[in-house]
DODOVO-961247 format. One record per atom (N, C-alpha, C): atom name; x, y, z. Coordinates in nm, 3 decimals. Layout:
! residues N
+-------+---------+---------+---------+
: bavex :    east :   north :      up :
+-------+---------+---------+---------+
:    CA :       X :       Y :       Z :
...
+-------+---------+---------+---------+
//
This chain:
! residues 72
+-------+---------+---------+---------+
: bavex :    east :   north :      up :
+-------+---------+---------+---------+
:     N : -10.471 :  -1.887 :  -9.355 :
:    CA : -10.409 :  -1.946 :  -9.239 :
:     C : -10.383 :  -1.842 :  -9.130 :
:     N : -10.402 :  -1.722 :  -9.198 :
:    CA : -10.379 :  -1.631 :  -9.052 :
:     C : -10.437 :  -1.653 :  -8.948 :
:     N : -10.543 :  -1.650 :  -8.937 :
:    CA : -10.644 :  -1.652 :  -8.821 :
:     C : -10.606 :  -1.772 :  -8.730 :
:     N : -10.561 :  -1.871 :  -8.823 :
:    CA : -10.536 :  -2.045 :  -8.721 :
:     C : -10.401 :  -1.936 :  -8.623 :
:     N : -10.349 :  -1.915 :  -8.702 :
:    CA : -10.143 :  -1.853 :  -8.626 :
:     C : -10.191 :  -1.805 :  -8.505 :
:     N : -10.303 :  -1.717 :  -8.517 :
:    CA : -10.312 :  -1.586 :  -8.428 :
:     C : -10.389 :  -1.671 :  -8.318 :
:     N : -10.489 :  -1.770 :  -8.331 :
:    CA : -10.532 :  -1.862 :  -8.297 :
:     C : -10.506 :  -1.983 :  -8.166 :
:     N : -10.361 :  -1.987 :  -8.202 :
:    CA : -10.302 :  -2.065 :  -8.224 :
:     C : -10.152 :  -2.121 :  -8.217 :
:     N : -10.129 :  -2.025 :  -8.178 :
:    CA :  -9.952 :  -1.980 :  -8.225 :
:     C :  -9.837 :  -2.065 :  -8.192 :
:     N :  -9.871 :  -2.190 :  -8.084 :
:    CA :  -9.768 :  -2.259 :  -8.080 :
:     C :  -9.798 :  -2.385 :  -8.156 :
:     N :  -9.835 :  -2.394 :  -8.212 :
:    CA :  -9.892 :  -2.508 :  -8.342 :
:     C :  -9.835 :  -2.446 :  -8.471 :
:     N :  -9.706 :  -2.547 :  -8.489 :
:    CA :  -9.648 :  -2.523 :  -8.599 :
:     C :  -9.718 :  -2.523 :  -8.769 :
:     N :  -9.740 :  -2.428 :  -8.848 :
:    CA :  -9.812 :  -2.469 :  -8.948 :
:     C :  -9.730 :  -2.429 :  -9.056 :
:     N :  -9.721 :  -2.515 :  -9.179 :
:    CA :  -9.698 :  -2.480 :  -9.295 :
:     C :  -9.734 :  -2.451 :  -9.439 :
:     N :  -9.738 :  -2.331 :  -9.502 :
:    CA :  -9.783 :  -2.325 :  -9.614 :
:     C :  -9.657 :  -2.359 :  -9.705 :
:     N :  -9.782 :  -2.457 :  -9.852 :
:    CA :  -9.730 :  -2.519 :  -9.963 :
:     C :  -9.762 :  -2.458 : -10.058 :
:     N :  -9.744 :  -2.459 : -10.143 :
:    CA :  -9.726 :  -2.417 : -10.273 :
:     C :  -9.697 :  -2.505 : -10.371 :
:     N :  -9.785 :  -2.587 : -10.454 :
:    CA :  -9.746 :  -2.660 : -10.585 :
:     C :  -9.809 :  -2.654 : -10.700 :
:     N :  -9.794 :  -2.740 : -10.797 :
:    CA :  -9.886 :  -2.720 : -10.982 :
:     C :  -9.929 :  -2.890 : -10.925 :
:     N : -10.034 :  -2.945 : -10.986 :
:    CA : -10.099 :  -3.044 : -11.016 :
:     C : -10.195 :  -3.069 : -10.948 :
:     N : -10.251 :  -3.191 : -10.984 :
:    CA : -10.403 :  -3.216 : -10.918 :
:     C : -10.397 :  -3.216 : -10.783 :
:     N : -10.502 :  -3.143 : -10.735 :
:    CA : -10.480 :  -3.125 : -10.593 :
:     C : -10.464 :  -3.220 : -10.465 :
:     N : -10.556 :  -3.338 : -10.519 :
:    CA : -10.558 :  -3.471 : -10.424 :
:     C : -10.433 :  -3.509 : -10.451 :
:     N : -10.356 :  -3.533 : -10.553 :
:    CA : -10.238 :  -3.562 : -10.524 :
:     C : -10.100 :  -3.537 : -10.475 :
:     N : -10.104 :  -3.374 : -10.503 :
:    CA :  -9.994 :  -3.278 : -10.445 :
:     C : -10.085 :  -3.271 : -10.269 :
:     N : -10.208 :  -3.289 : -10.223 :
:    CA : -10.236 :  -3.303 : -10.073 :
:     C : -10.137 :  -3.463 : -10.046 :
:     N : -10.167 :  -3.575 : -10.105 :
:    CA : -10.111 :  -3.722 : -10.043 :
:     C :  -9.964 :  -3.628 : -10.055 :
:     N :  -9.887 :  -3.610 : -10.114 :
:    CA :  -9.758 :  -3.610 : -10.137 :
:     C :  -9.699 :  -3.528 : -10.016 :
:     N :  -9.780 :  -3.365 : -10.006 :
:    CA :  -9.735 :  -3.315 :  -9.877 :
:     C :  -9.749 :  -3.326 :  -9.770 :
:     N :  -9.862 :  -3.441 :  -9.740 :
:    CA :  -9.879 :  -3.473 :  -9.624 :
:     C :  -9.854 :  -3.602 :  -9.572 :
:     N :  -9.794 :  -3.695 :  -9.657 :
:    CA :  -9.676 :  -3.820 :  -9.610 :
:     C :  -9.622 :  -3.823 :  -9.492 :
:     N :  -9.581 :  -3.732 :  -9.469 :
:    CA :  -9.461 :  -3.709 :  -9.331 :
:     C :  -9.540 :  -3.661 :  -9.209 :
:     N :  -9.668 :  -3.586 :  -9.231 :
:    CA :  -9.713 :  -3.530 :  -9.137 :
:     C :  -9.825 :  -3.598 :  -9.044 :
:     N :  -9.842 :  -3.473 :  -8.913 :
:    CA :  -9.922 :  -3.555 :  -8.828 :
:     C : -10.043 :  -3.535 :  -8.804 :
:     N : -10.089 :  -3.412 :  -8.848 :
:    CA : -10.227 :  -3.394 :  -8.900 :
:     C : -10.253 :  -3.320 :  -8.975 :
:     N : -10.350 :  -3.356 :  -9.060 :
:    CA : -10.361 :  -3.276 :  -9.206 :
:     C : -10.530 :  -3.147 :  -9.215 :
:     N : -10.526 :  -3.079 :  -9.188 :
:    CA : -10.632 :  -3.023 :  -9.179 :
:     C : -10.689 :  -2.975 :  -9.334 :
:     N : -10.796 :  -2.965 :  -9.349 :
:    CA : -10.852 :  -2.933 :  -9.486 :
:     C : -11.028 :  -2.856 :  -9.470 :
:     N : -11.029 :  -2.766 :  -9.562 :
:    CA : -11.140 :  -2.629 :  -9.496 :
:     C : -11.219 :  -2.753 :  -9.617 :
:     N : -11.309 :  -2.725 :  -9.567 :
:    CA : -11.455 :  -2.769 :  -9.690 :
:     C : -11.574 :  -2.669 :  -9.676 :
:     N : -11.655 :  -2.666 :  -9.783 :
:    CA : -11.769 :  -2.587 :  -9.800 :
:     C : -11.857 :  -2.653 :  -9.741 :
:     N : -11.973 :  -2.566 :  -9.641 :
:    CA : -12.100 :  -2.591 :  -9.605 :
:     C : -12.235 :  -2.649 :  -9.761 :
:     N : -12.265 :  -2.738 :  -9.751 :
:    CA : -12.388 :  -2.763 :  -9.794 :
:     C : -12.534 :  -2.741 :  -9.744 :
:     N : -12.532 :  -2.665 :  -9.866 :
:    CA : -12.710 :  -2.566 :  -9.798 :
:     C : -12.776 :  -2.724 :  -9.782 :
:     N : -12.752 :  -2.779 :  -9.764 :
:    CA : -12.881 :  -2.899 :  -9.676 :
:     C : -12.838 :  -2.957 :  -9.581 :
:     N : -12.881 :  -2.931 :  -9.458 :
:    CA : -12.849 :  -2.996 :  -9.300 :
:     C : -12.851 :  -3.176 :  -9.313 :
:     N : -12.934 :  -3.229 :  -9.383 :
:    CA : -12.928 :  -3.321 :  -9.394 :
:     C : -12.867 :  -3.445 :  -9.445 :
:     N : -12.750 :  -3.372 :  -9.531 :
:    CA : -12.652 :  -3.441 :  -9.617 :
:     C : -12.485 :  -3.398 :  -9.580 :
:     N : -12.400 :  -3.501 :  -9.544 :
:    CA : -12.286 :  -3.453 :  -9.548 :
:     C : -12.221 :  -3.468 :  -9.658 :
:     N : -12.172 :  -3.357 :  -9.783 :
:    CA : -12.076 :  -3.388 :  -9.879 :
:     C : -12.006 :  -3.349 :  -9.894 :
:     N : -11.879 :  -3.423 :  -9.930 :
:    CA : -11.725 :  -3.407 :  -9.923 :
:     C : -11.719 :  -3.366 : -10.093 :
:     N : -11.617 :  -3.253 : -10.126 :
:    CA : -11.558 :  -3.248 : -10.270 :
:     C : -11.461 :  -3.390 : -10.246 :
:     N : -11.404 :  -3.386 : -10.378 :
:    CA : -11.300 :  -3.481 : -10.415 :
:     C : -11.169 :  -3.495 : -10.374 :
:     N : -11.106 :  -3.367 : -10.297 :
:    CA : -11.024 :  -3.368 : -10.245 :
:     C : -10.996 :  -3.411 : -10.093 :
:     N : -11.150 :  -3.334 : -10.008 :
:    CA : -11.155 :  -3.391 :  -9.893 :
:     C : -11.171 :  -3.541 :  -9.906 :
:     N : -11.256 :  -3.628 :  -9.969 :
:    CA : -11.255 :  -3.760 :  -9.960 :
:     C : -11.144 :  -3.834 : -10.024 :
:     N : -11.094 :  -3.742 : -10.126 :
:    CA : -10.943 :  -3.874 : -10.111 :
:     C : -10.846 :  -3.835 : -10.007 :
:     N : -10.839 :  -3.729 :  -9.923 :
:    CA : -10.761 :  -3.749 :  -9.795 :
:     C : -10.822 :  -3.804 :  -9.690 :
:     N : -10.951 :  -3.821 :  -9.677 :
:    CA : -11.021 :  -3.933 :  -9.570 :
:     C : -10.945 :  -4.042 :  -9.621 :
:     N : -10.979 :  -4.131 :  -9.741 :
:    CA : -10.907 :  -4.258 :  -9.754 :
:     C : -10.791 :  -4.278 :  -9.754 :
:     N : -10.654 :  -4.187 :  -9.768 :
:    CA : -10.601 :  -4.164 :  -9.864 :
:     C : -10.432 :  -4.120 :  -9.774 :
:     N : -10.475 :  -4.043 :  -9.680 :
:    CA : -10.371 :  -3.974 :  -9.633 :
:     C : -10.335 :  -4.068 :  -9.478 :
:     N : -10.217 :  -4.088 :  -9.468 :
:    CA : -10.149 :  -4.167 :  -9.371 :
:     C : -10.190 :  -4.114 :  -9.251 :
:     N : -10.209 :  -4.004 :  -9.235 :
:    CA : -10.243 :  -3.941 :  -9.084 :
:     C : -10.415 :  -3.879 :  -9.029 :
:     N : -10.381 :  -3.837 :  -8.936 :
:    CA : -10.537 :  -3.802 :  -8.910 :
:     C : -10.556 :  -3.687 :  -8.996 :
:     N : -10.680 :  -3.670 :  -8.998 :
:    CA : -10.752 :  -3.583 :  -9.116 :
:     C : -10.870 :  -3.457 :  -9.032 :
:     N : -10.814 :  -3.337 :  -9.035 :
:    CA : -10.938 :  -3.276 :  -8.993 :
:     C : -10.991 :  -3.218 :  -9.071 :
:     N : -11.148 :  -3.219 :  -9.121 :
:    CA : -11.209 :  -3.130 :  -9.211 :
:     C : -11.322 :  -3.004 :  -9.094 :
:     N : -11.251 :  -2.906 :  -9.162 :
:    CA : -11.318 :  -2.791 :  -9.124 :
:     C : -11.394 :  -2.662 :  -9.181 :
:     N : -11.534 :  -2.676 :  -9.173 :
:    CA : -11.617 :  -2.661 :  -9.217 :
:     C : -11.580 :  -2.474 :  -9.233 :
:     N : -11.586 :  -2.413 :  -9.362 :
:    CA : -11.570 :  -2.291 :  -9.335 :
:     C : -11.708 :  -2.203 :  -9.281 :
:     N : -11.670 :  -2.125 :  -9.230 :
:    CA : -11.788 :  -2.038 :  -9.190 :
:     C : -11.876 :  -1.954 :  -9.299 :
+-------+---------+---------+---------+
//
C-alpha cells in the first residue's frame, strides 16, 4: 500500500489484518465501505480475462464499488 499513500495521500486508506477465508474476511471488512480495491494477477493470455476466487466473490458479493487492479 505504500506506493497508493505516496500516490495519493489524501485518500484515506486502511490496512486489515485477519485469520480466515479470504472472500469472507474481504465481505466482512468491506460492509461499511465505499470502495473496495483489490490487486489481481495478469494472465499470460491477452485474450482471456480471469478473476481468482476472491476477486469474483467481491464483484458479486461486496455492497460497494469494486476496483480490480491489475498488478504490474
Amino acid at each position: 500500500m505504500a506506493p497508493g499513500r505516496t500516490d495519493v495521500p489524501d485518500v484515506p486508506m486502511v490496512e486489515h489484518l485477519d485469520r480466515g477465508h479470504a472472500s469472507q474476511v474481504l465481505l466482512a471488512a468491506s460492509a461499511h465501505s465505499r470502495l473496495t480495491v483489490i490487486g489481481r494477477r495478469r494472465h499470460p493470455s491477452q485474450l482471456t480475462w480471469k478473476l481468482g476466487p476472491v476477486a469474483h466473490a467481491a464483484l458479486h458479493h461486496v455492497p460497494c464499488p469494486v476496483a480490480l487492479v491489475p498488478h504490474k
